[in-house]
Each structure stands twice: as structure tokens, then as C-alpha cells.
C-alpha positions in Angstrom: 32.2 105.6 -1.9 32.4 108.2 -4.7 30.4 108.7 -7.7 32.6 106.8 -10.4 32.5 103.7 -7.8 28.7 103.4 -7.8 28.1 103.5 -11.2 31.1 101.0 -11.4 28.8 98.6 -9.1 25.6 99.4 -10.4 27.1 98.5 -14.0 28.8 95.2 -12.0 25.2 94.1 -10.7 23.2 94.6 -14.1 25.5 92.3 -16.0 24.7 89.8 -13.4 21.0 89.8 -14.4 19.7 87.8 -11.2 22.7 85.6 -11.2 24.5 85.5 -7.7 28.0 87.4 -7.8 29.3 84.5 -5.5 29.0 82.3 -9.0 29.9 84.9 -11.5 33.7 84.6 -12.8 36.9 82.5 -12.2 38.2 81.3 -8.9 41.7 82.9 -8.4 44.5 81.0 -8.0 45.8 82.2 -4.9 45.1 85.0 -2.2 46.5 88.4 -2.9 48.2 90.0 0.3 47.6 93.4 0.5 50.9 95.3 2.3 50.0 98.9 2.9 47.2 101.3 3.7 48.8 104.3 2.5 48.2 102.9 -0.8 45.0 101.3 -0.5 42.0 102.7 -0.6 38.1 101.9 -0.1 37.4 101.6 -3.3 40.2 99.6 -4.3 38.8 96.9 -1.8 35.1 97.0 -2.9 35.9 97.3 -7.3 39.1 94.6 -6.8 37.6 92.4 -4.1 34.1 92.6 -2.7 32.5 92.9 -5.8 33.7 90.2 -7.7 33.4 88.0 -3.9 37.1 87.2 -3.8 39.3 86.8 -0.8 42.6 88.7 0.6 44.4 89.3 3.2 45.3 92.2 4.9 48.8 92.9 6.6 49.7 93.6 10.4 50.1 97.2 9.4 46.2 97.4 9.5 45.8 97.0 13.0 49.2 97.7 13.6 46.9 101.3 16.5 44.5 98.5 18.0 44.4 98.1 21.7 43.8 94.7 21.9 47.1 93.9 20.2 49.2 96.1 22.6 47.2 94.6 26.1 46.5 91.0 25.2 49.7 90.1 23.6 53.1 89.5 26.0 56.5 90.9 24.4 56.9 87.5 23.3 53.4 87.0 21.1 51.7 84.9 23.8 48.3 85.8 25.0 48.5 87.7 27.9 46.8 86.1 30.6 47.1 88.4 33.6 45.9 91.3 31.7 42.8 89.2 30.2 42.5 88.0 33.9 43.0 91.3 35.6 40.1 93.1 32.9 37.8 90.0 31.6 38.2 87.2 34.6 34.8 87.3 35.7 32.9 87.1 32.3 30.9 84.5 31.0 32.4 82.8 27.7 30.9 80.1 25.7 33.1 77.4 25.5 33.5 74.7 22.8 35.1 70.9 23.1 36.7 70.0 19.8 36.6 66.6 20.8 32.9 66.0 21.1 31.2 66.3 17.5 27.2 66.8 17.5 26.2 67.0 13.9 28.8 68.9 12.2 29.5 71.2 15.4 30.7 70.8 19.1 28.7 71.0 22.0 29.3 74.1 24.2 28.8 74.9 27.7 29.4 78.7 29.3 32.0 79.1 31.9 33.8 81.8 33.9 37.1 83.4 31.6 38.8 83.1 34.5 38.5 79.2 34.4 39.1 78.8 30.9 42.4 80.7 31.3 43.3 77.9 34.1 42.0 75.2 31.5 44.4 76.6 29.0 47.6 77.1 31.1 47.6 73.4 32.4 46.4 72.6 28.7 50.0 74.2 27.6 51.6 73.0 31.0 50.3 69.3 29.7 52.5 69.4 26.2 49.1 70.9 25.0 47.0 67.6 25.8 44.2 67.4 28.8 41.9 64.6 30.1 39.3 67.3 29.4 40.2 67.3 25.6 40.7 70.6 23.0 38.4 73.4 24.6 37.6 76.8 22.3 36.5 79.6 23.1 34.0 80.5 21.2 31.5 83.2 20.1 32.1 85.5 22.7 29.8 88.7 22.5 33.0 91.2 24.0 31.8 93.9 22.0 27.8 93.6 23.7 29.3 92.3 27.3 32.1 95.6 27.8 32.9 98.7 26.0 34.8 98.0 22.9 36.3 101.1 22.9 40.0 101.0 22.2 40.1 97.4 21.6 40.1 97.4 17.8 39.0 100.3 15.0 36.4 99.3 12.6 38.0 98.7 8.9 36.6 101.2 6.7 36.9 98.5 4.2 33.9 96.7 6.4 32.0 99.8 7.6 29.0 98.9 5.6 28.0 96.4 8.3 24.5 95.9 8.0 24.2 92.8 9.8 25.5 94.6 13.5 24.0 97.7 12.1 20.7 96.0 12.3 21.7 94.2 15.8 23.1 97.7 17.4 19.7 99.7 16.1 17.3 96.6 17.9 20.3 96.8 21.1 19.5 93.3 20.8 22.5 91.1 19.8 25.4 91.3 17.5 27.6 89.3 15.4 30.9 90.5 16.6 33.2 87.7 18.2 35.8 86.9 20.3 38.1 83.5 19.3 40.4 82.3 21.5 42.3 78.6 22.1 45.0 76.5 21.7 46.9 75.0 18.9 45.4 72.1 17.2 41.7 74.0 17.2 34.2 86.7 7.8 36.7 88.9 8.5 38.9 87.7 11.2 41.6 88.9 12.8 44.4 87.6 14.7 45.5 89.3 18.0 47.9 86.6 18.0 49.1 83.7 17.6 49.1 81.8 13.6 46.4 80.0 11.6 46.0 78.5 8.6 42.7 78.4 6.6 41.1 76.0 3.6 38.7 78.2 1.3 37.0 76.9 -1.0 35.3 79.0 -4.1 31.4 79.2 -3.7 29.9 76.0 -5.4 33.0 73.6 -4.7 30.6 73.2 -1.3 28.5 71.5 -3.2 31.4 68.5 -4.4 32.0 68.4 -0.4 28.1 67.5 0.3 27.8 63.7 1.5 24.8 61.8 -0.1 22.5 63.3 2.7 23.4 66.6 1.5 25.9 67.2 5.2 28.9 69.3 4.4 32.1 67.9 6.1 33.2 68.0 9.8 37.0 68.1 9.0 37.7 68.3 5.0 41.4 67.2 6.3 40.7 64.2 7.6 42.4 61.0 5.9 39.1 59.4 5.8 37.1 61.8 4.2 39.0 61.4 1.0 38.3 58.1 0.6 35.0 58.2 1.3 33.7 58.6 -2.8 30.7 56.3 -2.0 29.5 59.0 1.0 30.4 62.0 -0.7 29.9 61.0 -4.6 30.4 64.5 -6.1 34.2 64.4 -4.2 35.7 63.9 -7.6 34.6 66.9 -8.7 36.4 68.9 -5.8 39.2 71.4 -6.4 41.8 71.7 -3.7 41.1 74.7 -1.3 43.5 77.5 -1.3 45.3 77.9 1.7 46.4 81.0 3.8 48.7 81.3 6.8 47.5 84.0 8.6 50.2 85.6 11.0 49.7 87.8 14.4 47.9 91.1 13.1 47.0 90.0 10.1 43.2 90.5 8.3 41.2 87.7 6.4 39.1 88.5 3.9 36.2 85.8 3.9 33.6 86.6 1.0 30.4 85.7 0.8 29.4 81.8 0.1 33.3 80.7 0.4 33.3 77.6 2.3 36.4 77.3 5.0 37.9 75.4 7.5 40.4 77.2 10.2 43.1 75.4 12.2 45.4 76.9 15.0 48.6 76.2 14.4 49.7 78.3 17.9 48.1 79.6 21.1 45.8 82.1 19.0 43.3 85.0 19.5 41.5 86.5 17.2 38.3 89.0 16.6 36.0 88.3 14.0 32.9 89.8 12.6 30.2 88.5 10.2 28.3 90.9 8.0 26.1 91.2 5.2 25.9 94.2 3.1 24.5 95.4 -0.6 27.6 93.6 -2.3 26.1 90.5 -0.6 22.5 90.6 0.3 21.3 88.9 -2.9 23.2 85.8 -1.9 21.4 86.2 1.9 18.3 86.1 0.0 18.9 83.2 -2.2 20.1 81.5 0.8 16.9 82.0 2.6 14.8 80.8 -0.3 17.0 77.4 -0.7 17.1 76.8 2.9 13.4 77.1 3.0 12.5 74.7 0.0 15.0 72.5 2.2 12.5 72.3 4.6 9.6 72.4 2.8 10.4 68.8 0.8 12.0 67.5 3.9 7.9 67.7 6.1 6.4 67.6 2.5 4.6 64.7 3.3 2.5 66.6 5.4 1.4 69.0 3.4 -2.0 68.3 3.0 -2.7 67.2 6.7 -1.1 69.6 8.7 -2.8 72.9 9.7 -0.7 75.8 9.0 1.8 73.6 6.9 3.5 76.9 5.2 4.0 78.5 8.4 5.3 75.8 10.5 8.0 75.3 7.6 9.1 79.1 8.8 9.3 78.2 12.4 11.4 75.1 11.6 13.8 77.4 9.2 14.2 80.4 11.8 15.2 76.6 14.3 17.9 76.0 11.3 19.1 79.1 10.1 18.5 81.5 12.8 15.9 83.6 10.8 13.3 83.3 8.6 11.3 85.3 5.7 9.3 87.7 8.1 12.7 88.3 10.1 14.9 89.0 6.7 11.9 91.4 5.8 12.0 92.7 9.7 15.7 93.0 8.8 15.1 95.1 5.2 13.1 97.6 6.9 15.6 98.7 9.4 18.0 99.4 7.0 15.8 101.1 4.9 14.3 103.2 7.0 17.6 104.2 8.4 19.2 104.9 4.7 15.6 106.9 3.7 16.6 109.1 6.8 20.2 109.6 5.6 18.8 110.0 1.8 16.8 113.6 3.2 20.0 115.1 4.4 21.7 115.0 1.2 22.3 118.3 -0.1 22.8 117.5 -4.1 24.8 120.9 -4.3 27.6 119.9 -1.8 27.7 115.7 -2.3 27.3 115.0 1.3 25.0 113.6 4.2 25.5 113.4 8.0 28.4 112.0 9.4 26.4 108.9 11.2 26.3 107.7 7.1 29.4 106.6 7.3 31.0 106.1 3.3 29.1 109.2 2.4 25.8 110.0 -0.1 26.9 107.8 -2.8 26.7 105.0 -0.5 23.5 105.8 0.8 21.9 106.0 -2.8 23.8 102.4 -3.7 22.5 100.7 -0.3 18.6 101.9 -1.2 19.1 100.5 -5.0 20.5 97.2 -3.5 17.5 96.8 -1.1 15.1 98.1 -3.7 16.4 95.0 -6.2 16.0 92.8 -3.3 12.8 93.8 -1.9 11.3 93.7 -5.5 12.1 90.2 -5.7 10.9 89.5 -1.8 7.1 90.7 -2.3 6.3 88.7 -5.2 8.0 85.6 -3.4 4.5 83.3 -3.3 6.1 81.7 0.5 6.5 85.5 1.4 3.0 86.0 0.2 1.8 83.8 3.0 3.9 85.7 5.6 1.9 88.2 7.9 3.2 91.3 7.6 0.3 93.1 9.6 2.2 93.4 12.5 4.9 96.7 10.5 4.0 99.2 10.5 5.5 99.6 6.9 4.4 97.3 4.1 6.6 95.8 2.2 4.9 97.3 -1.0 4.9 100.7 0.7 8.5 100.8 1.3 9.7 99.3 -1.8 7.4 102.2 -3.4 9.5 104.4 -1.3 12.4 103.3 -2.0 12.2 103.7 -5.8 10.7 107.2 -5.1 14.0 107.9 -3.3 16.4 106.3 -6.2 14.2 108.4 -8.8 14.7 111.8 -6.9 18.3 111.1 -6.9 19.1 110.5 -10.2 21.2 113.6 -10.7 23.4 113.1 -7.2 
């Protein structure tokens, strides 16, 4: 990122005044293909498409290098079995049956590679039909389980990762994944194989609700159309716009844009979500309505359950995965980490240590967008309530350092 691009975004996110840039502006009418890295740069990605929190998609000559698509593929564009065998039999990879619905997911068991691989030959053997139904691999942690190392190159377009960034500094977890399956089953990437993809703009989710407030299990199911009196605000629903995504080829999923993905061939694909400064106000809005959620769903209980406020956190962290101590657990880290980056800038020569990644002006840009953030967080009254005792860093303290940061760089 370069000097002219921050101000560019800076500029972007005070017009927004508070609204979320998932809201802000027209929906295109299609999804622009983007042909040629030569000619396309960081910041053409960030001003044309993840500021204003539109899709693309990126051509096979992006990943034309990546190890995965030399050693997974055959000559003929089939996943390569013996080599995933040979490598990757013995791991353990959750497993998903597309013919079982719980909720508006499918129920998944963990099973040996090796045996899904059998599963899927006979699967393909059987005219692509099985007693056992349409299993998916699903979720698989490759990145956390092996060395990634010449399996794919990171996008500079998505090195500001703050989601794995977080994940890699705790050497807990991350949210890099491994898709694989049959036909019939954000950014993603296929290895091989072709799918096609329904995205819908952010708030067209809300047309798709059902009157208990469920999104859809299968938005192209016959049924589902005609189901007005379940889903009242269908009316109101644009259609999605569709992308065939072809071996080697780069999605683009923004923030907030509601999708469905369909094989349409024996497919692999690696696929990473991420949350970054372009996005984080929308994780944050996100929290807070997934919270009130909860809140009016045990309201009833206000009044006669001890701890009311905090047990509504425990039951959102069950729901979402994470909850308002965690999303200030997960502020910190990234903080901390970009104040440490922010004391090797040298203002003279416009540059930090290499670990920064996009360079000093992205630094400065990821401490304004937690600052904005964090400054919204602490005077949150459900935050309030959250005990923060256990950081060593308050949230006031750090926001305080932040803006001391952003005020001593003013001239960078």
C-alpha cells in the first residue's frame, strides 16, 4: 500500500460515517474477470474491489506457479488420487453428507483420506450415486496438519489476513481449508475441477430469511420459490449473480455477500476466510446483532437468571464461534503486533521490516481501522459488562495507544 492509496481509503471510510461499506453503493451487474497479473496491481484490487465490498474473479494465470495444481491434478484435470494417497492417505478429514440436513448444515463425521478417496472412486465407479449418499470433504485444516509449503503462494491481494494472522500468532487454529468432492455438492480456489456459485449483494439475505428469521438450505430448490407464506420478504429478492468458476481460477467473496456453491465436476479447491481493516467494521456490527439475537431470544429471563448478561455471551461464542471478550482478545493481537511494526518505521526512508508485509502505509491504515473500531467497542454498554481483568492491556489503554501512534505519524 502506498501513500496516495491510504488516504484514498481513509477518505472512502469517512464518507461512510458509521455506515457499513457492505451497504454503501449499487450492486454490480455482473462479476468482472480479471485476466492478468502483469497488469494488476494491489492497489487496483483494494480501491476497485475491496473497498467498495464487490466481487471478482481472478484468472488461472494467478496460480498458474502453485504446487498443488501441478501434484493434485492428472494430465487430464481429474484429481489425482495416487499422489493425494501416496502424500495425505493417512490424515484425518472431516467429512460431510449432503444428504442429511441438520438445521441449515450437514452432519460430519472425521474419517481417514485414504477412505474418502475409496468412497469417491466407487462414488464415480457408481455413475456418481452411492447407498452412502453425496459425501464432502470438508474444512480440512492442510495448512495446520502438514507444511504448506509449495502447495499454493499467498495472493498479495489477501495478505492482510488478520483472521490466520491472529490464529498463526496463538498457533492455535486457522481458517485455511481444504474442499474436496464430487459433482452435485472467501476466496476460494479451484485446484480443479468447475463450480458455479449464487451471490447475492449484502442485504438481499435479508429477502431470503424465512418468518423464523432461518436463511435458506438450498436457494435453488423448486420449493423454496413458492414458499411466499415461509419466506414473506421473497418478493423482494433480486436474482443472485452467477459465476462459473473454472480449474485455477480465484473467487472473490466480499464481506456480507450471501452464496451458495455447487460442483458441477469432480472438484478441489483451497479456500481461506479473513477479516481485515476493509472489513472489520462489518465483524463488529455482526457481533453486536448476533448478540441482541440472543439477548431477546432468553429475554424472558432477564430478571431471574443470575448472570443474565453473561450467560447471553456464552450462548453467542456456542452460535458464532466468538464472543465480545474474544473479538477484543482478537483486537489486541493485532494491535500489539502493528504498534511493534509502527517503531520500525523510519519516516525518512518509508519503510518497516519485512514481517509487515504491504509496507508502513499499511501498518498506519490497519492501527486507524482498529482505533475506529476499538473506539466504538469500549463505550459498547454489553462490552462494559465484559471482564477484561484478565489482559494485560485495557482496552482504554490501547486504544489511547493507538491514537498516540496515528498522531506521531501524521507526516509518514
Amino acid at each position: 500500500m502506498d501513500r496516495e492509496t491510504r488516504a484514498f481509503a481513509e477518505s472512502h471510510f469517512r464518507r461512510l460515517q458509521g455506515r457499513l461499506p457492505s451497504n454503501v453503493g449499487p450492486s454490480p451487474g455482473r462479476v468482472d474477470f480479471i485476466e492478468k497479473p502483469d497488469s494488476f496491481s494491489y492497489t487496483d484490487f483494494f480501491k476497485g474491489y475491496l473497498l467498495p465490498n464487490v466481487p471478482c474473479v481472478f484468472s488461472s494465470a494467478f496460480t498458474e506457479g502453485w504446487g498443488s495444481r501441478k501434484h493434485w491434478v492428472t494430465a487430464s484435470g481429474k484429481p489425482n488420487f495416487d499422489y493425494l494417497l501416496q502424500n495425505y492417505g493417512d490424515a484425518v478429514v472431516p467429512v460431510a453428507n449432503c444428504g442429511v440436513r441438520e438445521f441449515n448444515s450437514n452432519p460430519k463425521e472425521h474419517v481417514p483420506l485414504r477412505d474418502y478417496i475409496t468412497y469417491w472412486k466407487e462414488f464415480i465407479q457408481g455413475e456418481y450415486s452411492s447407498p452412502r449418499g453425496c459425501l464432502y470433504l470438508k474444512d480440512w485444516h492442510v495448512c495446520r496438519d502438514f507444511s504448506a509449503k509449495g502447495l499454493f503462494t499467498l495472493p498479495v491481494y489477501f495478505s492482510s489476513d488478520w483472521l490466520n494472522e491472529y490464529w498463526d500468532a496463538l498457533d492455535v487454529d486457522d481458517y485455511r481449508f481444504i474442499y474436496m468432492g464430487p459433482t452435485g455438492t472467501c476466496w476460494s480456489v479451484n485446484i480443479c475441477g468447475r463450480k458455479k456459485w449464487l451471490l447475492f449483494p449484502p442485504g438481499q439475505e435479508e429477502a431470503l430469511r424465512d418468518c423464523h428469521g432461518g436463511l435458506p438450505y438450498d436457494v435453488t430448490a423448486p420449493e423454496f420459490w413458492d414458499s411466499h407464506q415461509q419466506h414473506p420478504m421473497l418478493e423482494h429478492c433480486s436474482p443472485p449473480l452467477e459465476v462459473i468458476q473454472e480449474a485455477g481460477e480465484m473467487v472473490f467473496v466480499p464481506s456480507g455477500w450471501h452464496h451458495q456453491v455447487h460442483n458441477l465436476e469432480d472438484t478441489i479447491s483451497i479456500n481461506h476466510n479473513w477479516v481485515n481493516g476493509c472489513n472489520l467494521a462489518n465483524m463488529w456490527h455482526f457481533l453486536q446483532r448476533e448478540l441482541s439475537a440472543v439477548q431477546q431470544e432468553v429475554s424472558e429471563w432477564r430478571d431471574t437468571m443470575p448472570d443474565w448478561h453473561n450467560h447471553c455471551q456464552v450462548i453467542m461464542r456456542s452460535c458464532s464461534g466468538i464472543n465480545f471478550e474474544e473479538f477484543y482478545c482478537f483486537l489486541k493481537v493485532i494491535a500489539e503486533r502493528r504498534l511493534l511494526l509502527a517503531k520500525k518505521i523510519d519516516s525518512s526512508e518509508l519503510k518497516c521490516g519485512e514481517d509487515s508485509g504491504l509496507g508502513s502505509q499499511q501498518v498506519i491504515f490497519d492501527i486507524g481501522r482498529i482505533a475506529e473500531v476499538l473506539a466504538s467497542v469500549v463505550v459498547n454498554p454489553d462490552f462494559q459488562r465484559v471482564d477484561t481483568s484478565i489482559f494485560s492491556l485495557q482496552p482504554e489503554d490501547l486504544l489511547q495507544q493507538l491514537k498516540d501512534v496515528l498522531a506521531a505519524m501524521e507526516s509518514v
